[in-house]
PAKE-716100 format. One record per residue (C-alpha): residue in one letter; x, y, z. Coordinates in steps of 0.5 Angstrom, whole numbers, plus 500, padded with zeros to 3 digits. Example, Ala and Ser with C-alpha at 12.3 -4.5 7.8 and 13.67 -1.06 7.14 Angstrom:
<atoms>
a525491516s527498514
</atoms>
This chain:
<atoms>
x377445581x377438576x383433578x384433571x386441571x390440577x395435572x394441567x397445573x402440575x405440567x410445565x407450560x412446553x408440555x402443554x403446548x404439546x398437549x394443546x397441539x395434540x388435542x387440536x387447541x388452536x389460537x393458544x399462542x401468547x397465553x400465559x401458562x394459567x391462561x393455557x390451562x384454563x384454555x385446555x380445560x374448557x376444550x378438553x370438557x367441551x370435545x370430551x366425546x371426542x377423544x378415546x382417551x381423555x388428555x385431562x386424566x392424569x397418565x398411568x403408567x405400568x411403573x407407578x414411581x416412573x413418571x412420564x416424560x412428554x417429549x418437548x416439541x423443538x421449535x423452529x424460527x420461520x424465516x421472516x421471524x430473524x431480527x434484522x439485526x441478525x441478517x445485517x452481522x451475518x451480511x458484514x461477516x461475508x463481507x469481512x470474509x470476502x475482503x480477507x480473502x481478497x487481500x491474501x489474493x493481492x498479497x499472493x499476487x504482488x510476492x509472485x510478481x517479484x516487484x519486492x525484491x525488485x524494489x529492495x535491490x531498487x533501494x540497495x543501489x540508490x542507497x549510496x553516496x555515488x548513487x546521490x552524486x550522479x542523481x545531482x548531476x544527472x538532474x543539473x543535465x537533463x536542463x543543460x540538454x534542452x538548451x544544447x540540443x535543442x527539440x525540433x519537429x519531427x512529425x505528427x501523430x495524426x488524430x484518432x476519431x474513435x479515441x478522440x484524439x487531436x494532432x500530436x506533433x513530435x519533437x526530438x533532439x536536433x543531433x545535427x547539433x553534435x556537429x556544431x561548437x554550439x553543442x561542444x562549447x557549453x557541454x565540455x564547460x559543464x563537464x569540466x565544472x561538475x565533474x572532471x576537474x572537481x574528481x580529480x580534486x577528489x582522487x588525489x585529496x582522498x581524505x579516508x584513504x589518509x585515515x586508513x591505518x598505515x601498511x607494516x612490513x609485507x602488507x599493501x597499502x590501504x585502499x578507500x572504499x571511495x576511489x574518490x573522496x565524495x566531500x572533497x568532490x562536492x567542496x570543488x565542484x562548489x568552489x569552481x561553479x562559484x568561481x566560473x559562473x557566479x564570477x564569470x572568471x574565464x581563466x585567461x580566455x579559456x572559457x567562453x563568457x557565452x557558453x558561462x550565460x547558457x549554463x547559467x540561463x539552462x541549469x535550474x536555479x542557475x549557479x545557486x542550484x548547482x551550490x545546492x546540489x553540491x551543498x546536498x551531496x557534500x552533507x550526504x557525504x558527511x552523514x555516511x562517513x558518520x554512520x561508519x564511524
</atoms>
């Protein structure tokens, strides 16, 4: 074998990329670096006339104990040559990058809104047992108010052909009835069950005003947080709705057997519902005195 393929054996196969790129070497790609050198060997000997200076030779440089150092040739992937698996991580990463930015765009948005601190100061006023008893009250009321002033037709939302509406009657409370006793009778009866009677109870039996400490010398007497006593609230108004609507009592002729059927016939569940509710406000009366304990 030549010297000349002998310093082809010598050179790393990089270099003779760059060698076979020089001397216009085509279709090299693939070989091994033996097939290479074998490749260059029979090119360089059969276009040896054509080169001045002839790549095979070995390089002389000025500085014998100085090799050359033959600049490696980068190497740059085309486009078509990334893996599909390359593309699909770097599609996933703009997306993941796009939802994060959206979230923080969302989180800006809903702080700037002040729906947060609304929501909280929401929680704070509902969060009490007077907040749970008029909520009780209030649902028993929203059933008694179809029943003692009733709906009637007002007028008609006429229908929207663009939108594909049909005719929308309107119904509103008939206050033509505040005039009646029809109105007075049933209403001043639930008044009287679910709240008067049941918070004058309350007031005068206020049971954590009797576990305040008593008052020394120059001291005032202790206050309750409650101006009435919730459990004692719940207790009567479940005792006085047992009494007056499950038993029909009328307390010689006081209440009207009439007006005890529409309460019975309009509140949700009738006189159970309203032991429920009681049952209901009574237990949440009991679970907020325990947690201030």
């Amino acid at each position: 074998m030549s010297s000349s393929n002998s310093w082809l054996r010598a050179q790393r196969k990089s270099d003779l990329v760059d060698v076979a790129d020089g001397v216009g070497l085509t279709n090299y790609e693939g070989l091994k670096k033996a097939e290479l050198e074998i490749a260059l060997e029979q090119y360089l000997s059969q276009n040896s006339s054509s080169f001045s200076d002839d790549p095979r030779k070995e390089p002389v440089s000025e500085e014998a104990d100085r090799p050359i150092k033959v600049p490696k040739r980068r190497v740059t992937k085309a486009p078509e040559e990334f893996s599909p698996d390359s593309n699909e991580e770097s599609r996933a990463l703009a997306v993941d990058r796009s939802t994060v930015a959206v979230r923080k765009r969302v989180a800006s948005i809903y702080q700037d809104s002040g729906v947060n601190e609304a929501a909280h100061a929401t929680r704070e006023s509902l969060s009490t047992v007077t907040s749970v008893l008029f909520t009780v009250a209030a649902f028993e009321l929203f059933f008694l108010r179809r029943e003692v002033l009733a709906d009637r037709y007002a007028f008609t939302i006429p229908a929207i052909a663009p939108l594909g509406t049909n005719d929308y009657p309107v119904h509103i409370p008939d206050m033509f009835l505040l005039l009646t006793s029809s109105f007075w009778s049933p209403t001043l009866l639930w008044l009287a069950t679910s709240l008067v009677v049941p918070a004058t109870f309350g007031y005068f039996y206020n049971l954590s005003v009797a576990n305040q400490p008593a008052p020394g010398r120059g001291r005032r007497a202790p206050t309750s947080e409650y101006t009435v006593d919730p459990l004692t609230f719940s207790i009567v108004k479940a005792l006085v709705s047992y009494v007056v609507y499950a038993q029909g009592v009328t307390l010689g002729g006081l209440v009207d057997t009439t007006s005890i059927d529409r309460i019975n016939s309009a509140v949700y569940g009738g006189w159970k519902g309203v032991l429920v509710g009681s049952a209901v406000t009574g237990l949440v009366s009991l679970y907020d005195a325990i947690l201030r304990k």
